[in-house]
Backbone as a printed PyTorch tensor [residue, N CA C, xyz], in Angstrom:
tensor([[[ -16.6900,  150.6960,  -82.0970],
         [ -15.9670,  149.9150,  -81.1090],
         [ -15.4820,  148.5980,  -81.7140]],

        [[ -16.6620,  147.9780,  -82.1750],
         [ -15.7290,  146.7890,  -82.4700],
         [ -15.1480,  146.8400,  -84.1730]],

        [[ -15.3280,  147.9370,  -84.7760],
         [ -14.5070,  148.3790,  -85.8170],
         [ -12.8950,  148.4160,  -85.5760]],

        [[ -12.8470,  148.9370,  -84.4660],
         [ -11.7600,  149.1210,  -84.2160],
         [ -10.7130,  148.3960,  -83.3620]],

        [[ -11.5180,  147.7820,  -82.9390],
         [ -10.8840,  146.5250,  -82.3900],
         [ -10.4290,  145.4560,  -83.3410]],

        [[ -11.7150,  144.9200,  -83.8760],
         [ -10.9090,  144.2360,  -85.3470],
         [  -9.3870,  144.9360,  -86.3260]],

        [[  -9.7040,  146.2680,  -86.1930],
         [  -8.2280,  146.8480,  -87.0810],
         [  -7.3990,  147.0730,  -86.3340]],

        [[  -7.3930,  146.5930,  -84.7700],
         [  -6.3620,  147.0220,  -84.3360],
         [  -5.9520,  145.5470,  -83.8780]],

        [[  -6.8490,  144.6940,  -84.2000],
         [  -6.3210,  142.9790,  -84.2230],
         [  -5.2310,  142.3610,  -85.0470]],

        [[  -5.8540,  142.7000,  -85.8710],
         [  -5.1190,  142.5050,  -87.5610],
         [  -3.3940,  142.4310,  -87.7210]],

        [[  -2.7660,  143.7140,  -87.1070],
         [  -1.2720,  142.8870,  -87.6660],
         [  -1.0330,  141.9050,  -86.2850]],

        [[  -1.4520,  141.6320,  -85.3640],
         [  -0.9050,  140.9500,  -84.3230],
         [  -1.7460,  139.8280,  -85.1000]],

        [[  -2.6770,  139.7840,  -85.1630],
         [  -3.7730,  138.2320,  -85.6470],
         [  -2.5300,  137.6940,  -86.7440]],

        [[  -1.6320,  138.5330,  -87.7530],
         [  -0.7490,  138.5410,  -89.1240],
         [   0.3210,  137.3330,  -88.5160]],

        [[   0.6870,  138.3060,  -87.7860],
         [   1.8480,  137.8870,  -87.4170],
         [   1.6940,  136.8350,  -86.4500]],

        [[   0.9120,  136.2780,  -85.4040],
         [   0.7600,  135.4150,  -84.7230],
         [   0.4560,  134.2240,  -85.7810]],

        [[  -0.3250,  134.1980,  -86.1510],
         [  -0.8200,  133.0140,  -87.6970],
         [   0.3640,  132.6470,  -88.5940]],

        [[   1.3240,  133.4950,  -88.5520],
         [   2.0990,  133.6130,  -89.7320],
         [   3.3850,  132.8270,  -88.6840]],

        [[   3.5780,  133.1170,  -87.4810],
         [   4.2760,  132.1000,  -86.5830],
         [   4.2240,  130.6160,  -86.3610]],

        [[   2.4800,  130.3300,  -86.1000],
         [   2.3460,  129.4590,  -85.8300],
         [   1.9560,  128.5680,  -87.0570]],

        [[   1.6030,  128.6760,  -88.1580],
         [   1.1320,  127.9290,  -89.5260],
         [   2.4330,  127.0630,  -89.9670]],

        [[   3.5270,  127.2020,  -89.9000],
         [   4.5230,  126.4660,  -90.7060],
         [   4.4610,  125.1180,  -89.6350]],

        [[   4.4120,  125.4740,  -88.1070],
         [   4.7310,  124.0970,  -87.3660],
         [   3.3030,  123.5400,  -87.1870]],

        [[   2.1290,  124.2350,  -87.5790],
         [   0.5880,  123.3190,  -87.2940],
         [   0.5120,  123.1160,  -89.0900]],

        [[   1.1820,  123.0830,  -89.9730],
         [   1.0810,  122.2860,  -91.2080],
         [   0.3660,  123.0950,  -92.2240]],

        [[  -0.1350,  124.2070,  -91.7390],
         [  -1.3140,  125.1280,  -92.6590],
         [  -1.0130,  126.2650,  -92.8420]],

        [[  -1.9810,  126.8640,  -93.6990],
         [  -1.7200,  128.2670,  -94.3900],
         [  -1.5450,  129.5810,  -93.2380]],

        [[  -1.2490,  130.2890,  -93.0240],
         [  -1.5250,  131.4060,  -92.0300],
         [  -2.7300,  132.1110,  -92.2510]],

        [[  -3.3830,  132.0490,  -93.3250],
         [  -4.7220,  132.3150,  -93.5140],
         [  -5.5750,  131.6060,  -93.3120]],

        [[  -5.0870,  130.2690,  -93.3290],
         [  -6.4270,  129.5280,  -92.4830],
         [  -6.7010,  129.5720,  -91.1810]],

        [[  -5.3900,  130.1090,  -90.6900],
         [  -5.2950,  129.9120,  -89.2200],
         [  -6.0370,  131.3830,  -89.2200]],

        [[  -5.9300,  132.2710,  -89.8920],
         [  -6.3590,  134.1970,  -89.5240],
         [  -7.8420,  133.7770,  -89.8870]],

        [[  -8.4250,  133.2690,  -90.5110],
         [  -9.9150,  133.3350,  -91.3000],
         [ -10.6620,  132.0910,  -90.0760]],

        [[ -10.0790,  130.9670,  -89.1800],
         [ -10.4330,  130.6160,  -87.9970],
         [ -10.7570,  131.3560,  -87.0290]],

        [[  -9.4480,  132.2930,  -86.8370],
         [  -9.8780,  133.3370,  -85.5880],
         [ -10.4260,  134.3230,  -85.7280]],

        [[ -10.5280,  135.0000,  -86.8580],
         [ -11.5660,  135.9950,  -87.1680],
         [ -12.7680,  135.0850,  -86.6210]],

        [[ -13.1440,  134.0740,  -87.8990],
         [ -14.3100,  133.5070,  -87.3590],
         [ -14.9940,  133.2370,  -85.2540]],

        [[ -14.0230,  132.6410,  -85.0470],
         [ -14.3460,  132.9540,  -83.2980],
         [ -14.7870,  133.7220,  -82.6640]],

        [[ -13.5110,  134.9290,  -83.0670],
         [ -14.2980,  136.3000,  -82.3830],
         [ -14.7390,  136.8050,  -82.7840]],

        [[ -15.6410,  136.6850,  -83.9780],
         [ -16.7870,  137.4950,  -84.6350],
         [ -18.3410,  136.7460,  -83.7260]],

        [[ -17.8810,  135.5460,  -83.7040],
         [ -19.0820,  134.5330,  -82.9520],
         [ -19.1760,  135.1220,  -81.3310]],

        [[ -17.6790,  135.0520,  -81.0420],
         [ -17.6580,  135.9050,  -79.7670],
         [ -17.8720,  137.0960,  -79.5810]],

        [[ -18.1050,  137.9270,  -80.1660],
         [ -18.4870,  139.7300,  -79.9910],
         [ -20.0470,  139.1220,  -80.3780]],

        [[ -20.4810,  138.3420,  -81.1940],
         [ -22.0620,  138.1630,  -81.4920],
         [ -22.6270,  137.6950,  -80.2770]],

        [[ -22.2960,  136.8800,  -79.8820],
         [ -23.1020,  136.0160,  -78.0800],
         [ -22.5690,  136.8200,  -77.2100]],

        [[ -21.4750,  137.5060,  -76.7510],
         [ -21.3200,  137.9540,  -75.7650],
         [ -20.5850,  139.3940,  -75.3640]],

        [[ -20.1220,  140.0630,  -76.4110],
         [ -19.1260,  141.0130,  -76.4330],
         [ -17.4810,  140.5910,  -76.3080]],

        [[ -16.8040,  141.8520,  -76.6270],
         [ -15.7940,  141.8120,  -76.6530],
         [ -14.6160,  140.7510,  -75.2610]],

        [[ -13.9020,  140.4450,  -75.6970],
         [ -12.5900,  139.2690,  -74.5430],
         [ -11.9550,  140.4170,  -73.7480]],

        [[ -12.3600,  140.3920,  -72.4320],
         [ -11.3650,  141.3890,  -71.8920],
         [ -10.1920,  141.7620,  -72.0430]],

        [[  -9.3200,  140.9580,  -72.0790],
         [  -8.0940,  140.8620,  -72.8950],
         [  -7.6010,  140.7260,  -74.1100]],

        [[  -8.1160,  141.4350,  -75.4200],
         [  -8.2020,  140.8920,  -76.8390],
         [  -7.1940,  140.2040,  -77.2190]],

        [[  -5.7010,  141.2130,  -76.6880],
         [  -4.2370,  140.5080,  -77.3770],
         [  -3.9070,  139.4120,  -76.5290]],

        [[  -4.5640,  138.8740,  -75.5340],
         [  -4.3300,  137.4600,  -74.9840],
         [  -5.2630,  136.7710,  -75.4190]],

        [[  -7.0580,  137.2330,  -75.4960],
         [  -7.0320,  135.8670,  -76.2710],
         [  -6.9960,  135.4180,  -77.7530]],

        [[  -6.4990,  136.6060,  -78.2040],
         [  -6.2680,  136.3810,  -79.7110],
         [  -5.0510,  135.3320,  -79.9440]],

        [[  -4.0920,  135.2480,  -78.9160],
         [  -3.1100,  134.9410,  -79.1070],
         [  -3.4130,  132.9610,  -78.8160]],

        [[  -4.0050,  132.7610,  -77.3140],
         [  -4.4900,  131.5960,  -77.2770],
         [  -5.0720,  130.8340,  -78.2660]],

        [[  -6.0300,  131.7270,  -78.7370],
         [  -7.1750,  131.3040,  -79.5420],
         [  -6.4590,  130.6610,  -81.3830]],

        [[  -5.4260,  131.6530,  -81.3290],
         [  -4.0920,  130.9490,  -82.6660],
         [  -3.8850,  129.5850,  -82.7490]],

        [[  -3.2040,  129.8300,  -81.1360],
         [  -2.6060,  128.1870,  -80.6430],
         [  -3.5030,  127.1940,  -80.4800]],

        [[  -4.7810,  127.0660,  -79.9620],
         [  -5.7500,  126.5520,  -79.9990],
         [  -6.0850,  126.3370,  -81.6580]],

        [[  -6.6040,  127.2590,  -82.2930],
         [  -6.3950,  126.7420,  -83.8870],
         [  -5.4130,  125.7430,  -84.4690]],

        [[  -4.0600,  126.1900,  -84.1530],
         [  -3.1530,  125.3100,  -85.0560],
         [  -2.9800,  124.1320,  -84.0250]],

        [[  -3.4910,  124.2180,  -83.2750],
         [  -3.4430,  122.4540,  -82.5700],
         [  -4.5290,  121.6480,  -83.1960]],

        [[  -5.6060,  122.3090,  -83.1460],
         [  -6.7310,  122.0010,  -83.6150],
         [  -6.3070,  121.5600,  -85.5920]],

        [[  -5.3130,  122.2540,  -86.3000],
         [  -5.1480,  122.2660,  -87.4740],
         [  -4.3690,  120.7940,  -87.4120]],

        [[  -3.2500,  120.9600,  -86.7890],
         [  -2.3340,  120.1080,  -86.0760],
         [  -3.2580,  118.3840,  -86.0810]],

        [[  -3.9490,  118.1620,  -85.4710],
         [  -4.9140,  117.5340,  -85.2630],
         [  -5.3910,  116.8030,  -86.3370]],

        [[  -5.9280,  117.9630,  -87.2500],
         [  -6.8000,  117.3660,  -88.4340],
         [  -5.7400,  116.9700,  -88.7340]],

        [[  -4.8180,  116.8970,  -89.5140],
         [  -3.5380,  117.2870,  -90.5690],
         [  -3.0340,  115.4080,  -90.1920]],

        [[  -2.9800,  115.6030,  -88.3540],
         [  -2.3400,  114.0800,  -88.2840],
         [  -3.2670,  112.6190,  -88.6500]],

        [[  -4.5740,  113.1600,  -88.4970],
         [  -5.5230,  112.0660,  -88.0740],
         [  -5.8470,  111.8180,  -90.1240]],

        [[  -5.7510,  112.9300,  -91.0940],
         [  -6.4170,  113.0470,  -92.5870],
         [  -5.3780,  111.6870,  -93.2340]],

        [[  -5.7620,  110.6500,  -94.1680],
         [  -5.1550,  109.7130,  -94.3960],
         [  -5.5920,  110.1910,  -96.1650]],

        [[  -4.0050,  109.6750,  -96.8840],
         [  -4.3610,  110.4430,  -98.1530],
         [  -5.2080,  108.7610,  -98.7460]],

        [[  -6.1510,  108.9020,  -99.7420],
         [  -6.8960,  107.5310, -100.4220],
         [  -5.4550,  106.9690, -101.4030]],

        [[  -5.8060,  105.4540, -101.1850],
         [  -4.7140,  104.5580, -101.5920],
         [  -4.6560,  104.8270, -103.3160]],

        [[  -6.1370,  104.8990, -103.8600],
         [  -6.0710,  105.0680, -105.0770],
         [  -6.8600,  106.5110, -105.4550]],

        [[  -6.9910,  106.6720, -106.6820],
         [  -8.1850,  107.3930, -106.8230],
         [  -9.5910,  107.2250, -106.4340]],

        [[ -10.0900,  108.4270, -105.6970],
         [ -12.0640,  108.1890, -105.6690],
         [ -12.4190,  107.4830, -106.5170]],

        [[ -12.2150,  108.2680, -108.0220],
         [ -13.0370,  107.8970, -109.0670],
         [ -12.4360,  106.8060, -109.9190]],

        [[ -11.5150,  105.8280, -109.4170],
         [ -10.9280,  104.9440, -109.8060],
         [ -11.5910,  103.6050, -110.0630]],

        [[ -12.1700,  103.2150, -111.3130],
         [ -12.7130,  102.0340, -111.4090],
         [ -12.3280,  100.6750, -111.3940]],

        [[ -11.0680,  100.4160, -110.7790],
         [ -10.1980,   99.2330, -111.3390],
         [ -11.0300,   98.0380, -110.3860]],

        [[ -11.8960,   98.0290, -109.1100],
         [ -11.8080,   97.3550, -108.7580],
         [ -13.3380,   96.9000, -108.7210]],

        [[ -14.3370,   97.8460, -109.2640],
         [ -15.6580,   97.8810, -109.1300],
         [ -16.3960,   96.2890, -109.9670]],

        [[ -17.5700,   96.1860, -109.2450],
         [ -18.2660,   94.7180, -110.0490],
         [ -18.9730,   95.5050, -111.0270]],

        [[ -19.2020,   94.4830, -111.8260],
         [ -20.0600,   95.0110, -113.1260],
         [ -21.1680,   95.5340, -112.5820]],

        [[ -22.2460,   95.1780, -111.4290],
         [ -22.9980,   95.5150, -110.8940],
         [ -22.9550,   96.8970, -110.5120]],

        [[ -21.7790,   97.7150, -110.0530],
         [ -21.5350,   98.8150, -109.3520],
         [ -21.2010,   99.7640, -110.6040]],

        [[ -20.5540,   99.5620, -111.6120],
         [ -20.2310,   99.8880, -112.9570],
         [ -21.7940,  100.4150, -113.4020]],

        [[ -22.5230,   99.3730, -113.8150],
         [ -24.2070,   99.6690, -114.3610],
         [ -24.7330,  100.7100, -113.3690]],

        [[ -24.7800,  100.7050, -111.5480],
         [ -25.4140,  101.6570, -110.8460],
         [ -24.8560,  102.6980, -111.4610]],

        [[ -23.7780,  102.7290, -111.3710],
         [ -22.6420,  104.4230, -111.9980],
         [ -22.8940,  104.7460, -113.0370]],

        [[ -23.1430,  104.2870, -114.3320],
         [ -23.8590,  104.4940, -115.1360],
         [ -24.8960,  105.2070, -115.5350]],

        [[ -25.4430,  104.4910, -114.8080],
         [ -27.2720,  104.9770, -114.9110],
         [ -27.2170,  106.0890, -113.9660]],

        [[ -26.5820,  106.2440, -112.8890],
         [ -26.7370,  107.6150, -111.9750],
         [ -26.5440,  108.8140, -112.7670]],

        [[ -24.8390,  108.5750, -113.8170],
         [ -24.5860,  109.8490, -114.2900],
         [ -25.3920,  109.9990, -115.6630]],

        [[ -26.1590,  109.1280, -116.0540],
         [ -27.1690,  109.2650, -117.2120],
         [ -28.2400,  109.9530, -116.6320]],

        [[ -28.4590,  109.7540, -115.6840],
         [ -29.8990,  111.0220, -114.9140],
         [ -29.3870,  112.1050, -114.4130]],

        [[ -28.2230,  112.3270, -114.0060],
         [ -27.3170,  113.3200, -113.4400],
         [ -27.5710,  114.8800, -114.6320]],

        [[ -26.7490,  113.8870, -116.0180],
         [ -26.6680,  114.4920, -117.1790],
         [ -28.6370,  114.8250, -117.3270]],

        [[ -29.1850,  113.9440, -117.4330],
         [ -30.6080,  114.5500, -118.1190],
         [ -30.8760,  115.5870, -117.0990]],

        [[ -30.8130,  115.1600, -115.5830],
         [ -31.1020,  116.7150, -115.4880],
         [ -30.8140,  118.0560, -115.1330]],

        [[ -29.1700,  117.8210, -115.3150],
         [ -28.5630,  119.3110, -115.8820],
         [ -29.1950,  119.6690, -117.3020]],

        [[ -29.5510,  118.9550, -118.0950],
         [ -29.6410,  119.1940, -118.7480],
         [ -31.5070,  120.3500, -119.3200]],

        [[ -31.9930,  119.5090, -117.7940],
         [ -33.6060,  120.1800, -117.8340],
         [ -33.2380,  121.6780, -117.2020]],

        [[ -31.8670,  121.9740, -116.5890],
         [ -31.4650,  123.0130, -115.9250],
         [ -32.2390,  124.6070, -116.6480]],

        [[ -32.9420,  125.7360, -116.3330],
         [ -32.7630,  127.5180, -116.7900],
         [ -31.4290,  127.5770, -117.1810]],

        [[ -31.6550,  128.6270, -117.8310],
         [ -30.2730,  129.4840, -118.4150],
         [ -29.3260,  128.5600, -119.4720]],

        [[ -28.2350,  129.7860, -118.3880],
         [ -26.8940,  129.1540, -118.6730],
         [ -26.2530,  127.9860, -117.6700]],

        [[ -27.2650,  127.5140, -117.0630],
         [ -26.7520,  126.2960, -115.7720],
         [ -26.6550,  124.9380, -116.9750]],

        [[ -27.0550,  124.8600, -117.8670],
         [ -26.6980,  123.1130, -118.6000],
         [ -25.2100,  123.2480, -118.9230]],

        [[ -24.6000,  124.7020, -120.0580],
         [ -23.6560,  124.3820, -120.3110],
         [ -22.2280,  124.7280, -119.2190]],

        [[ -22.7200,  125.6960, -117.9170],
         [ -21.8290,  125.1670, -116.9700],
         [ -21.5050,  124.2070, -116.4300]],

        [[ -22.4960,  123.3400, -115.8380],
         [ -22.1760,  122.2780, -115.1480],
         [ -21.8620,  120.9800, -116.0050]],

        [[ -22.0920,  121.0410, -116.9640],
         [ -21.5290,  120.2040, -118.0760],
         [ -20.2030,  120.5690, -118.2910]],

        [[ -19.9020,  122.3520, -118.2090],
         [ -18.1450,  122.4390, -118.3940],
         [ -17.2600,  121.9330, -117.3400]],

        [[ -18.4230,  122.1700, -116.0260],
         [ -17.6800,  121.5030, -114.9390],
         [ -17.6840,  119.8310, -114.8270]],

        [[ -18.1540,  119.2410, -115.0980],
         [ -18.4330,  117.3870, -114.9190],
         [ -17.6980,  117.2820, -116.2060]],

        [[ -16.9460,  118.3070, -116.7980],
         [ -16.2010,  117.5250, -118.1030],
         [ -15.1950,  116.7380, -117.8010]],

        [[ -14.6280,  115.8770, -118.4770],
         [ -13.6970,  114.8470, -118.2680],
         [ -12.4000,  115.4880, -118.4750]],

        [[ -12.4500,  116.7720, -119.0540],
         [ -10.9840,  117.6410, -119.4440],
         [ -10.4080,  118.2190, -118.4300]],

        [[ -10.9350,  118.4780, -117.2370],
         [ -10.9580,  119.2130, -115.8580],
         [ -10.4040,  120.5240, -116.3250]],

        [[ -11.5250,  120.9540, -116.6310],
         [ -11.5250,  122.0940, -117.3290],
         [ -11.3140,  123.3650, -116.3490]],

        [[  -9.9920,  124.6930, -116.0910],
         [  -9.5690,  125.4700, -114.8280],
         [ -10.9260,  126.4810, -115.1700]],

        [[ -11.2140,  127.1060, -113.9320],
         [ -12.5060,  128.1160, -114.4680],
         [ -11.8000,  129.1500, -115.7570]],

        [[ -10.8720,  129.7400, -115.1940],
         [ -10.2620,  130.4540, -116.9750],
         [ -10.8790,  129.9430, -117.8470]],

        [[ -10.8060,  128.8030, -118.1950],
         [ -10.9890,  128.0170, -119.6490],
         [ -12.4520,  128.0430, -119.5190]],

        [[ -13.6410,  127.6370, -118.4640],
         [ -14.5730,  127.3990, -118.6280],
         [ -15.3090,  128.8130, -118.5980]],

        [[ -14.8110,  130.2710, -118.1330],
         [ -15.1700,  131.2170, -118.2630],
         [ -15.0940,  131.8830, -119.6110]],

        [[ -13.5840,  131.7380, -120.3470],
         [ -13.9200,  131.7400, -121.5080],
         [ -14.8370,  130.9510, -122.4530]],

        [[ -15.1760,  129.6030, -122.4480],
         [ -15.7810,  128.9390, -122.8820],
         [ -16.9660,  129.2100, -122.7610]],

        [[ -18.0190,  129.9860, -121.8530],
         [ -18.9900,  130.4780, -121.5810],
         [ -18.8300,  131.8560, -122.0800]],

        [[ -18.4080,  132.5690, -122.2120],
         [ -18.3680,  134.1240, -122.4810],
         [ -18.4380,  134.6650, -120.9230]],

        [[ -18.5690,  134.2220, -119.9340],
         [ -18.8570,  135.3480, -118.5930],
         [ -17.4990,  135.3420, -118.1360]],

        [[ -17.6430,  136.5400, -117.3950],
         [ -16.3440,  137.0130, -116.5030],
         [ -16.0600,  135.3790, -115.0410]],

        [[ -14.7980,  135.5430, -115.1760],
         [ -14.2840,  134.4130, -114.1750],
         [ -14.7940,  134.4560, -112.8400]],

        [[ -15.2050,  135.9270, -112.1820],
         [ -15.4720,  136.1870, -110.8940],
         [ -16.9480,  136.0720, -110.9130]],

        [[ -17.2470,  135.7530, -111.9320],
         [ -19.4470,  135.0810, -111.9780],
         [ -19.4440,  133.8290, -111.7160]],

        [[ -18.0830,  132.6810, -112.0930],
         [ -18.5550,  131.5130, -112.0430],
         [ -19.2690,  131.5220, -111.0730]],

        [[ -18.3040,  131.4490, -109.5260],
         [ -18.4040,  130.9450, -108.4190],
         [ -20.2330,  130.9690, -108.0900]],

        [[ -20.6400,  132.3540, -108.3630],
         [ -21.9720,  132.8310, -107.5200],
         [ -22.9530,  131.8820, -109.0970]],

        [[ -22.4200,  131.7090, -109.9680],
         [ -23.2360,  130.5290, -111.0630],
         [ -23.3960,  129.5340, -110.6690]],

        [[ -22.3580,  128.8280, -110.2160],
         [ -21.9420,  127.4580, -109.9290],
         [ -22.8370,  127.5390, -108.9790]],

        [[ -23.1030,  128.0750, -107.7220],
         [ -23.9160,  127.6910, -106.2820],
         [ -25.3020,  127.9590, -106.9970]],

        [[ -25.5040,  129.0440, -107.8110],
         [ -27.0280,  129.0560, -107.9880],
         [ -27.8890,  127.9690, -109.2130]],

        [[ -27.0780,  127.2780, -109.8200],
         [ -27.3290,  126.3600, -110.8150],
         [ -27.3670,  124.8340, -110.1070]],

        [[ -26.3090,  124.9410, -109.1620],
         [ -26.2640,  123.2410, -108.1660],
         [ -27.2480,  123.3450, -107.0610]],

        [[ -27.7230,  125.0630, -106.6290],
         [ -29.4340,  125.0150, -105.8940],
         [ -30.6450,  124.8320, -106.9810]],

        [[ -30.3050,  125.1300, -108.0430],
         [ -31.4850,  124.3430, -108.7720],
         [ -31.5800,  123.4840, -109.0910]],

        [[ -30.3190,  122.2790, -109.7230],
         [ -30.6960,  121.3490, -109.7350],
         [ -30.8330,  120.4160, -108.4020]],

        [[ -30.3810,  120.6810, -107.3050],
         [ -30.4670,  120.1520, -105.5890],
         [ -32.3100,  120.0020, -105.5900]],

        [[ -32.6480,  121.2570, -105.9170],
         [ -34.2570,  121.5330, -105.5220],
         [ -34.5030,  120.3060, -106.8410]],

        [[ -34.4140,  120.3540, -108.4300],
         [ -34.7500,  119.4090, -109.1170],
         [ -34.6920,  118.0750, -109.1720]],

        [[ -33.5140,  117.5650, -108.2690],
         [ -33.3360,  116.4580, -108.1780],
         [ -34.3390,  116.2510, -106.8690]],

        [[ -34.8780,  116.8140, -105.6620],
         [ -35.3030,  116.5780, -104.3140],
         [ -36.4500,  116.4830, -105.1390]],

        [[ -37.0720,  117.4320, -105.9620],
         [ -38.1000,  116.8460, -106.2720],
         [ -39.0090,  116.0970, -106.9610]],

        [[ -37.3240,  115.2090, -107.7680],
         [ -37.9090,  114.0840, -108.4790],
         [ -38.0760,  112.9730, -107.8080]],

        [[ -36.8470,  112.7570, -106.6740],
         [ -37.0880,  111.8950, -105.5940],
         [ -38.3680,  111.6630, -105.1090]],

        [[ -38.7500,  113.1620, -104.5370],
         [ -40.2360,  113.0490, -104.1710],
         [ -41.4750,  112.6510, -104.4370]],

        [[ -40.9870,  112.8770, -105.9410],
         [ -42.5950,  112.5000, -107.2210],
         [ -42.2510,  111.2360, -107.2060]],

        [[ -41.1230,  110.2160, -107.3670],
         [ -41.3080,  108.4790, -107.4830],
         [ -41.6460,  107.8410, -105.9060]],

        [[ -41.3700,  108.2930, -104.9200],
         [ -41.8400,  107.2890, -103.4260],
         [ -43.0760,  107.3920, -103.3300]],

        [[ -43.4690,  106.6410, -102.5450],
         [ -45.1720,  106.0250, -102.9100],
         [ -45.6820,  106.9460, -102.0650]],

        [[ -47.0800,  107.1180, -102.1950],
         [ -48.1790,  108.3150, -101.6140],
         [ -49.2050,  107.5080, -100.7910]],

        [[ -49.2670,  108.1540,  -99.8090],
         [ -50.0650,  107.5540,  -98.9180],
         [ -51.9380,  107.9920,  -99.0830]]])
């Protein structure tokens, strides 16, 4: 049932997204991968919309207003994030010393997690192509590397935090 409802969503979900994305500012896939998301939440809590092709269709417009929305309120940064032109020497030394512990402990990282995340924090902005070749693994491993190397060092860093605050 709801196999088939989803495939029989699909070119109307296409084509409705693909209407409304040029005037709400966004991709038509962001707008299709929103409403999937909804009514997957909605068939999970409650079952199917009595009306699928009406509220699939609302639920678009509701997205790209909602896209609409973000798009007007997002302000682009005057300079760069990582732009140092205006920092005190004081803020310079914190930055410093952060990415000097940053580096040591990718560097305490298993595996192959030191010389990824080192290909990634490189200053070359290195495209995964390059850093997949540069590693020897296939391009479609980074991604599931990258999350399982930044949960180990997440857990390594939480629990260095933990070992310096004082013990009661």
């Amino acid at each position: 049932m709801t196999h088939d409802l989803l495939t029989a969503l699909r070119p109307l979900l296409a084509a409705e997204a693909s209407a409304e994305a040029h005037a709400a500012g966004t991709e038509p896939g962001d707008l299709e991968q929103a409403v999937w998301l909804r009514l997957l939440e909605l068939l999970d809590s409650g079952g199917p919309p009595r009306d699928p092709e009406r509220w699939l269709r609302r639920a678009v417009r509701s997205e790209a207003r909602r896209s609409r929305r973000t798009t007007r309120h997002e302000r682009p940064y005057g300079t760069e994030p990582a732009d140092e032109t205006d920092r005190t020497p004081e803020q310079l030394v914190l930055t410093a010393s952060r990415t000097r512990a940053l580096r040591a402990a990718v560097r305490g990282l298993p595996g192959r997690c030191p010389a990824l995340l080192e290909a990634l924090m490189s200053p070359k902005d290195l495209t995964y192509r390059e850093i997949a070749g540069e590693l020897g693994i296939s391009q479609g491993s980074l991604g599931p590397e990258r999350s399982r190397c930044l949960g180990c060092l997440r857990r390594l860093l939480a629990a260095e935090v933990a070992a310096r605050g004082a013990r009661g």
